[in-house]
C-alpha positions as CSV (number, residue, x, y, z in Angstrom):
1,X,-110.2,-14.5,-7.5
2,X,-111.6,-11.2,-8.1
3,X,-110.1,-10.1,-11.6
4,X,-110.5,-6.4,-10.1
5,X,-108.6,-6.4,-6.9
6,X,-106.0,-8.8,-8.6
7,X,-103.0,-7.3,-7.5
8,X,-100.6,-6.7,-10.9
9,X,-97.2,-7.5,-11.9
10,X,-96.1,-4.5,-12.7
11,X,-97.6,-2.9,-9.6
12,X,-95.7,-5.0,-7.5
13,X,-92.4,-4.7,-9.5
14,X,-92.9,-1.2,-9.4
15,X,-93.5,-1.3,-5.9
16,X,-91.1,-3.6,-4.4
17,X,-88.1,-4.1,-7.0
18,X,-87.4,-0.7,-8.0
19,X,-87.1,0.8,-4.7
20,X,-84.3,-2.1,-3.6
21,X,-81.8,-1.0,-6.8
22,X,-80.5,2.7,-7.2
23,X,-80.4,1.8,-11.0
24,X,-83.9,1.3,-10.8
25,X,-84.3,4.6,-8.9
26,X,-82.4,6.4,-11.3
27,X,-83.8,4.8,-14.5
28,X,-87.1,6.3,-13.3
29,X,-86.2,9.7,-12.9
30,X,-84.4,9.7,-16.3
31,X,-88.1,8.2,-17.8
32,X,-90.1,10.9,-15.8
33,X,-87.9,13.8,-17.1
34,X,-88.0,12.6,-20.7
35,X,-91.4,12.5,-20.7
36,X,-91.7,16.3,-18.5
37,X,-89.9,17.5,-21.4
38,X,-92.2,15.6,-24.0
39,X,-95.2,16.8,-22.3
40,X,-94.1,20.4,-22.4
41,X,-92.9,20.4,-26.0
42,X,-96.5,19.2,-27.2
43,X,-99.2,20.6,-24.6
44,X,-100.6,23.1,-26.3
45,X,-101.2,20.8,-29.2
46,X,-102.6,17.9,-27.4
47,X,-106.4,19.0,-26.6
48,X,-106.7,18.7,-30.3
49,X,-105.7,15.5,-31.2
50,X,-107.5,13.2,-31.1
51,X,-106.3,9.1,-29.4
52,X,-104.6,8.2,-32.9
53,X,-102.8,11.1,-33.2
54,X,-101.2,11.2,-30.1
55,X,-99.6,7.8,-31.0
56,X,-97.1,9.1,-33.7
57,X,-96.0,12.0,-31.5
């Protein structure tokens, strides 16, 4: 099988699983607004840093 159009795990999960739960659904939001908020709090800083860096934001 073609390692490239290998469909993934999480891609599927995402996909398929976390639609059928509200939980899911609302897990998700609560993710994506923590990491609006994150994002906002450190864009001006982040054409600076370099990929290191931006791992012990």
């Amino acid at each position: 099988m073609n390692n490239i159009t290998k469909p993934l795990f999480s891609d599927h999960y995402l996909t398929h699983h976390t639609q059928s739960t509200s939980d899911g659904q609302e897990d998700i939001n609560n993710h994506l607004k923590y990491l609006q908020e994150l994002y906002q709090q450190k864009r001006d800083i982040l054409p600076n840093l370099n990929e290191s860096q931006t791992e012990v934001l």
